[in-house]
C-alpha positions as MATLAB code, in Angstrom:
seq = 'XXXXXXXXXXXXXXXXXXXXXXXXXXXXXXXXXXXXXXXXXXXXXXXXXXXXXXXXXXXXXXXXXXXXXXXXXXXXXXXXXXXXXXXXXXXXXXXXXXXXXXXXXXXXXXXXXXXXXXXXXXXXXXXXXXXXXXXXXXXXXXXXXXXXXXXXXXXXXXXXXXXXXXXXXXXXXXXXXXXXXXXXXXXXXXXXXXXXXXXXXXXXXXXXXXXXXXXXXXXXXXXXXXXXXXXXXXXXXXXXXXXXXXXXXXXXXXXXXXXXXXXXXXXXXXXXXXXXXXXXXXXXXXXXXXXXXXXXXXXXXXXXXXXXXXXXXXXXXXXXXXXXXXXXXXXXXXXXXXXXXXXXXXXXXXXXXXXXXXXXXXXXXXXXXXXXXXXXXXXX';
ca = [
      -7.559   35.987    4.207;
      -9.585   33.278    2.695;
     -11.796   31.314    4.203;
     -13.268   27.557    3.127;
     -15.802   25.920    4.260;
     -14.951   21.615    4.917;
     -17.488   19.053    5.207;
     -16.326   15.279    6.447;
     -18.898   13.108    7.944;
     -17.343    9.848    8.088;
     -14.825    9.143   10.715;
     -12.033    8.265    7.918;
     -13.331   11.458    6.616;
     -11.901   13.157    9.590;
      -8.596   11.916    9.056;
      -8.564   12.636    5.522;
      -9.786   16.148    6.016;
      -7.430   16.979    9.453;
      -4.217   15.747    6.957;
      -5.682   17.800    3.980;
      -6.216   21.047    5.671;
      -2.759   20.694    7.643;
      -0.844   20.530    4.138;
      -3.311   23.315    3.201;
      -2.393   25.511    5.962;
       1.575   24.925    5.866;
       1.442   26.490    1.928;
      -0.606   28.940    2.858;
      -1.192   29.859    6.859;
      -3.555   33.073    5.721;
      -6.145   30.260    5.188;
      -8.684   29.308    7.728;
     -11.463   26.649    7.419;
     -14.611   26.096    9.183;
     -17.201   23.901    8.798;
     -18.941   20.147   10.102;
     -16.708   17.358   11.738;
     -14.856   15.458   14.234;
     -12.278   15.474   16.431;
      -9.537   15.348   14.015;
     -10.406   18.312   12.118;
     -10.387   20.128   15.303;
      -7.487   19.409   16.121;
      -5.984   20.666   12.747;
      -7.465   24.159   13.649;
     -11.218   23.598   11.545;
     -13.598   25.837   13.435;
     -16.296   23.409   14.047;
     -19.696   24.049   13.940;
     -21.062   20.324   14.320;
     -19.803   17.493   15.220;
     -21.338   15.179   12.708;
     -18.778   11.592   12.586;
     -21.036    9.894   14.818;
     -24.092   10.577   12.790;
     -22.853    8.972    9.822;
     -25.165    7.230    7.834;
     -25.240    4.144    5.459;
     -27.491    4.898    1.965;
     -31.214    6.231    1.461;
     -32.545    4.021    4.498;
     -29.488    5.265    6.731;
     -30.731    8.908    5.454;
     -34.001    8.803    6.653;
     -33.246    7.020    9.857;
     -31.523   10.505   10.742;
     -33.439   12.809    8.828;
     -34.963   14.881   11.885;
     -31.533   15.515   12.994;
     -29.477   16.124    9.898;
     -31.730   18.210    8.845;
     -31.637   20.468   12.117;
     -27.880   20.317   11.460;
     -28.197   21.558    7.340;
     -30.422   24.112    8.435;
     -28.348   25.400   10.790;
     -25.496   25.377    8.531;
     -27.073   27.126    5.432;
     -27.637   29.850    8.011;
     -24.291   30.114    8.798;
     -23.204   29.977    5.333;
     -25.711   33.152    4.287;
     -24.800   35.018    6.953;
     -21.128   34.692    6.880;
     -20.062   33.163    3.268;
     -17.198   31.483    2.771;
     -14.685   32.372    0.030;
     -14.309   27.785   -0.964;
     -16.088   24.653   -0.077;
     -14.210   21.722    0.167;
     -16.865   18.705    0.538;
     -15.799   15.289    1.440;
     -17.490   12.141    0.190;
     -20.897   12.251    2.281;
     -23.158   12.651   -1.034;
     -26.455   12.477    0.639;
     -25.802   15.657    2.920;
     -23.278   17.316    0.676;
     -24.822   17.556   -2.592;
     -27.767   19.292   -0.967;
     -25.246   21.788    0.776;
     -23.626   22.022   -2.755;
     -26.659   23.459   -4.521;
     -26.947   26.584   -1.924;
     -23.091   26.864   -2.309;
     -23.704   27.132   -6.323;
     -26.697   29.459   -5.640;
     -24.277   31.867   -4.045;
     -21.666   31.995   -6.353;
     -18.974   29.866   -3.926;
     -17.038   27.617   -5.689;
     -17.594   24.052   -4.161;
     -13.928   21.524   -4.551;
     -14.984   17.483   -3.779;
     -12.621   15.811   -2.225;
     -13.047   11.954   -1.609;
     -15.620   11.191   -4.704;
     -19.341    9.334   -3.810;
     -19.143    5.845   -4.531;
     -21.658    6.838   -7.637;
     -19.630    4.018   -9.653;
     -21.321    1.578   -7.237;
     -25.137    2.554   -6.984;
     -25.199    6.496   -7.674;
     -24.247    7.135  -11.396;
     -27.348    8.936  -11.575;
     -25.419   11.883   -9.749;
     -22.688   12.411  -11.648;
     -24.797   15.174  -14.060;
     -25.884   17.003  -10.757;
     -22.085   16.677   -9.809;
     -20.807   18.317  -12.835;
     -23.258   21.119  -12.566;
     -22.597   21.782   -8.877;
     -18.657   20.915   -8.822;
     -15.925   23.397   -9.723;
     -13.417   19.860   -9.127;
     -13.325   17.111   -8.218;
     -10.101   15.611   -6.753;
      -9.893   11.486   -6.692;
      -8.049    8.454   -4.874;
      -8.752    6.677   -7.816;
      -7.598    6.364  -11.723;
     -10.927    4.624  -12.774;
     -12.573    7.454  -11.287;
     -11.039   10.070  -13.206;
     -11.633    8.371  -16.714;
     -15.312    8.156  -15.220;
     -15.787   12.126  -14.425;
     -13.545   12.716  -17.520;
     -16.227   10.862  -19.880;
     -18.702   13.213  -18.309;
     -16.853   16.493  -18.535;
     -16.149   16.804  -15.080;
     -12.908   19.073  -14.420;
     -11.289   15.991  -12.346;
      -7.964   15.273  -11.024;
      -6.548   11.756   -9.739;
      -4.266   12.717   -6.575;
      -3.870    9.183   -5.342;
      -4.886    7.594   -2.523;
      -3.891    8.842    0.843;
      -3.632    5.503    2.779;
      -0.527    5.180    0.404;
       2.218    5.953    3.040;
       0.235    6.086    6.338;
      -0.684    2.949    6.736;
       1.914    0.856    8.264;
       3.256   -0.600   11.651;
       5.473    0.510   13.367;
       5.696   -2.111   16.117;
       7.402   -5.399   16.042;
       4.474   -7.793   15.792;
       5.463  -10.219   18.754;
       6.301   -7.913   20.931;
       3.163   -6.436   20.356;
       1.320   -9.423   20.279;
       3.151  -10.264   24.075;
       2.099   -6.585   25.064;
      -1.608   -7.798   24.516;
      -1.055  -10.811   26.359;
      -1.076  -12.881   23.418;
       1.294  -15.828   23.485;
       3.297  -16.006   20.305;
       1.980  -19.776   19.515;
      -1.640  -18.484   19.393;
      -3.345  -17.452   16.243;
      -4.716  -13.917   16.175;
      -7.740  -13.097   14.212;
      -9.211   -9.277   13.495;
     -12.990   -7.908   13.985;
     -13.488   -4.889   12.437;
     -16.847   -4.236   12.062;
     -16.474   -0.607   10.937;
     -16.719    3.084   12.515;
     -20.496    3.859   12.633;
     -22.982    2.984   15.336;
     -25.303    0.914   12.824;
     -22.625   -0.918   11.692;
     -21.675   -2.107   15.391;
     -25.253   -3.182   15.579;
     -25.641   -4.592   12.335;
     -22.844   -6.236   11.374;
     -20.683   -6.681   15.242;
     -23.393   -9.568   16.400;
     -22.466  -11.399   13.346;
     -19.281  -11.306   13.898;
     -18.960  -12.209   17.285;
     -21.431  -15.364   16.406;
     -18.647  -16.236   13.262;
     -15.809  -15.920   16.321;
     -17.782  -18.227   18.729;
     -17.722  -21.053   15.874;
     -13.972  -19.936   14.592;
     -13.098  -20.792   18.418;
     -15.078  -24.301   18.394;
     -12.904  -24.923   15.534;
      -9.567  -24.765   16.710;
     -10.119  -25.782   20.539;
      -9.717  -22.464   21.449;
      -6.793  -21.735   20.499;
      -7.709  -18.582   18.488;
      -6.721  -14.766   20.147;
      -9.791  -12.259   19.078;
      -8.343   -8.410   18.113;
     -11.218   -5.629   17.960;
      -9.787   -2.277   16.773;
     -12.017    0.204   18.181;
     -12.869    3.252   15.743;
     -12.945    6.790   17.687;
     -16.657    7.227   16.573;
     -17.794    4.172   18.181;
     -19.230    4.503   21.992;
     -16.402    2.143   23.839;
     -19.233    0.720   26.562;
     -21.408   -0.179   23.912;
     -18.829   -2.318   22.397;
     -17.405   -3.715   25.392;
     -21.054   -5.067   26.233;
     -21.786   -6.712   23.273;
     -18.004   -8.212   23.358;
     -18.802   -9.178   27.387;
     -22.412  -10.956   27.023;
     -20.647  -12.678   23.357;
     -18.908  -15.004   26.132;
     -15.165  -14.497   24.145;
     -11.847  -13.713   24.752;
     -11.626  -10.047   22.639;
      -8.927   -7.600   22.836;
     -10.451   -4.474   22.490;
      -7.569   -1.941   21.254;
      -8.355    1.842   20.923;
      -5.558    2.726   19.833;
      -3.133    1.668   16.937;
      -5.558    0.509   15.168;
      -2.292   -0.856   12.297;
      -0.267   -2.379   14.850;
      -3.285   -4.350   16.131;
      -4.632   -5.279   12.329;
      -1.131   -6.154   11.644;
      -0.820   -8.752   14.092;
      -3.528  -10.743   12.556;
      -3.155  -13.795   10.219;
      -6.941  -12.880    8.895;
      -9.322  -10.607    9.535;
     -13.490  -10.244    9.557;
     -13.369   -6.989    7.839;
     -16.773   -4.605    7.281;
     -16.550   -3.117    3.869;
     -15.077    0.272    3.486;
     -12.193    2.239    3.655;
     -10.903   -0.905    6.035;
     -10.879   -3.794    3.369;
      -8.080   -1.156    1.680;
      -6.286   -0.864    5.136;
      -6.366   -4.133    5.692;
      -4.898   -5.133    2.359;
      -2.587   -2.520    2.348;
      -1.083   -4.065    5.436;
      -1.077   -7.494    3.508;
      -3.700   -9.685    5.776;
      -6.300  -11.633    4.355;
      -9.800  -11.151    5.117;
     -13.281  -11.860    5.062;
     -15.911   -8.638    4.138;
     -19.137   -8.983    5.705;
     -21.875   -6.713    5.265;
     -25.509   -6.314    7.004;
     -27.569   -3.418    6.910;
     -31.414   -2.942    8.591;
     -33.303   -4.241    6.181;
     -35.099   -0.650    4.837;
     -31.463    0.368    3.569;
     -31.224   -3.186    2.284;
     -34.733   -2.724    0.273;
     -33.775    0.801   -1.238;
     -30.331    0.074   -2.147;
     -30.322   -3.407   -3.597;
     -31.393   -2.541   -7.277;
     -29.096    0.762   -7.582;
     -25.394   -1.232   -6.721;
     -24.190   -1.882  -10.527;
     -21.486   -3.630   -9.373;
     -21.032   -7.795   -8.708;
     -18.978   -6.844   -5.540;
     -18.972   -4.297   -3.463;
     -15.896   -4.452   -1.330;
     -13.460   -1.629   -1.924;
     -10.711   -3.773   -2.037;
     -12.190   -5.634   -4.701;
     -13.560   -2.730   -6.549;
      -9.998   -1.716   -6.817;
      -9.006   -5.001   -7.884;
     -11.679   -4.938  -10.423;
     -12.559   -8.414   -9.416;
     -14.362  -10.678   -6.655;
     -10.871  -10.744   -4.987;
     -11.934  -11.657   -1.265;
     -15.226  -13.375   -0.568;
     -18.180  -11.553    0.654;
     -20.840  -12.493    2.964;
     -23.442   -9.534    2.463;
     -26.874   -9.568    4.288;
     -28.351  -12.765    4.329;
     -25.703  -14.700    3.172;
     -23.387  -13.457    6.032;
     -24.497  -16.685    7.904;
     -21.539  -16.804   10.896;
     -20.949  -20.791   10.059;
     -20.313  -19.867    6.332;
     -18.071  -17.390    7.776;
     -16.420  -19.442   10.020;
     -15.549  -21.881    7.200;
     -13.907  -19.103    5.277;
     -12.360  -17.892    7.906;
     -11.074  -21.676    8.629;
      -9.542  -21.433    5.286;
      -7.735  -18.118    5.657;
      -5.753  -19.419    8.759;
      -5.355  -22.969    7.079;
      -5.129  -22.809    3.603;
      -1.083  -21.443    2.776;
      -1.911  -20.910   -0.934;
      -4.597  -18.977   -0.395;
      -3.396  -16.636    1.977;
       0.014  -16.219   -0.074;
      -2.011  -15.419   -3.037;
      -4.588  -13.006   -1.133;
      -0.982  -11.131    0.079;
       0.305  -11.334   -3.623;
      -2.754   -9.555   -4.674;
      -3.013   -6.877   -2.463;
       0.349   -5.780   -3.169;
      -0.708   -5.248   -6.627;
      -3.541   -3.158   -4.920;
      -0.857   -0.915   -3.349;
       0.633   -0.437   -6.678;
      -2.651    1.228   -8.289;
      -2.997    3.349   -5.782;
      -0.853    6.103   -6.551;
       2.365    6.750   -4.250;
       2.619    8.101   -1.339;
       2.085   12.453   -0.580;
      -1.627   12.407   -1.982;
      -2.980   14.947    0.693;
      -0.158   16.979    0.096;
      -0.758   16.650   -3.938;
      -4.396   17.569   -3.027;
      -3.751   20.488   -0.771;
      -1.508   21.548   -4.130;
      -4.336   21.052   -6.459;
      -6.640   23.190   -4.114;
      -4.187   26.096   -3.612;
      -4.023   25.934   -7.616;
      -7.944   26.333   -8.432;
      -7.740   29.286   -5.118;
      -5.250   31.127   -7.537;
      -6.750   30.598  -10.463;
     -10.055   32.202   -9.218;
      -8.227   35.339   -8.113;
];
């Protein structure tokens, strides 16, 4: 029986891992995996040691805001790992934490598989020759990543992006807007403000603020939808939401449905500017970090943009409002635009379905779990 160690600190993480080691599982059932988590993975049978999704952290400032109590949590884990070694590591995005529990992996002689890739095309291409020392392969969502790890001698595989066939509604949009309490004349308008707990304080005020003046703007006629991420603590939402003074749905479940019913959307970047697009609703990305994070990270991003969805699109696709410029009257204005503006929005849905396209098609965890069971064989 073989044994793997998985990693996934993020909360989309979770999901991703939970689906990988599912399609894992049903090729080969002799195959157990333990490791640092959330709820997901536990409920795909991951023995967890730590639950680590709500701990997620945003660059070198987010890294040393938690330092005391990751490392408690790596040190624990390296003990685990020396005292009962696994055969595999799969690691999952997370580069901060995970690179550092790659070099005792490589010490030991366990072969360490990446799944998700750091976002070292944005601010961390520095890593990539510690990657290719420490990483037996590397599986990818995207094709410009494998041309990047190819040009670097990485061992590399694009699998596609997972989203691709999971993200969809399955509810008729009015009648889900009436099961919200939404009258069908009303405009609905998305908050996401993303899945960790310094996003929700970072970036959720502003957001709420850009509502307040989105309201002024059209009398009040506007319908507020706040998909709730399971990482996020509910009463801390719901009391920022009840001193804001505005009408917000808070839904904590179908999170697609919800975005769906939107005509635009106030998006945090991530994994949710692709979700959103993928679902074919404009947005705005907006983007505030505490100001240490801010500081470190500023000078590393190579990139004009950083939005996924317009990293994908390799341009500056939807319009971003990052730190100081994420004033909530400039947002507003945008956001005034999305719902007004026909051509606009009709392009914004034009382009994201040539998003969907690049993406691969749709079985990418399975392809994945296929790639892994591969390397397994060809090590024994």
């Amino acid at each position: 029986m073989k044994k793997i160690l998985i990693i996934a600190g993020e909360a989309s993480s979770d999901t991703h891992a939970a689906n990988l080691v599912r399609h894992i599982t049903s090729i080969d059932s002799s195959i157990s995996f333990c490791g640092l988590g959330g709820d997901e993975m536990e409920k795909a049978g991951v023995e967890l040691y730590c639950r680590i999704t709500h701990l997620a952290f945003i660059g070198p400032g987010g890294l040393l805001k938690g330092y005391l109590k990751l490392r408690k949590i790596y040190q624990s884990l390296c003990a685990r790992i020396k005292a009962q070694p696994p055969d595999y590591a799969i690691l999952i995005d997370y580069a901060e934490f995970n690179l550092r529990v790659a070099k005792v992996l490589k010490k030991m002689g366990i072969p360490v598989i990446y799944y998700i890739s750091p976002q070292i095309w944005a601010w961390g291409l520095w890593r990539i020759k510690t990657i290719r020392k420490l990483v037996s392969k590397m599986l990818v969502f995207f094709k410009f990543e494998e041309a990047l790890y190819k040009a670097y001698g990485v061992d590399v595989k694009f699998v596609g992006h997972p989203l691709i066939g999971t993200v969809e509604s399955n509810s008729d949009r009015q009648a889900f807007k009436k099961s919200l309490g939404i009258k069908e004349d009303i405009k609905t308008v998305g908050i996401l403000p993303g899945s960790r707990k310094s996003e929700i304080e970072n970036i959720l005020p502003v957001m709420l603020r850009s509502a307040a003046f989105i309201l002024k703007k059209f009398d009040g006629k506007i319908h507020f939808i706040l998909p709730l991420a399971s990482t996020i603590d509910k009463s801390a939402v719901e009391n920022m939401v009840l001193k804001s003074g505005l009408r917000i749905t808070i839904v904590h479940d179908n999170t697609y449905d919800a975005i769906n019913i939107c005509e635009c959307a106030m998006v945090a970047s991530g994994t949710a500017t692709l979700e959103t697009a993928l679902l074919g609703v404009p947005m705005a990305i907006i983007y505030r970090t505490n100001l240490l994070t801010y500081i470190l990270t500023k000078n590393l991003i190579k990139l004009p943009f950083i939005g996924l969805v317009n990293i994908v699109a390799g341009k500056s696709l939807v319009t971003e409002f990052l730190q100081y410029d994420a004033k909530p009257e400039n947002i507003a204005d945008y956001m005034e635009r999305l719902l007004t503006d026909k051509g606009l929005s009709d392009y914004l849905k034009d382009e994201f379905l040539k998003i969907k396209n690049v993406l691969g098609h749709p079985g990418a965890s399975k392809r994945a779990a296929e790639e892994i069971i591969d390397f397994i064989k060809s090590k024994t």
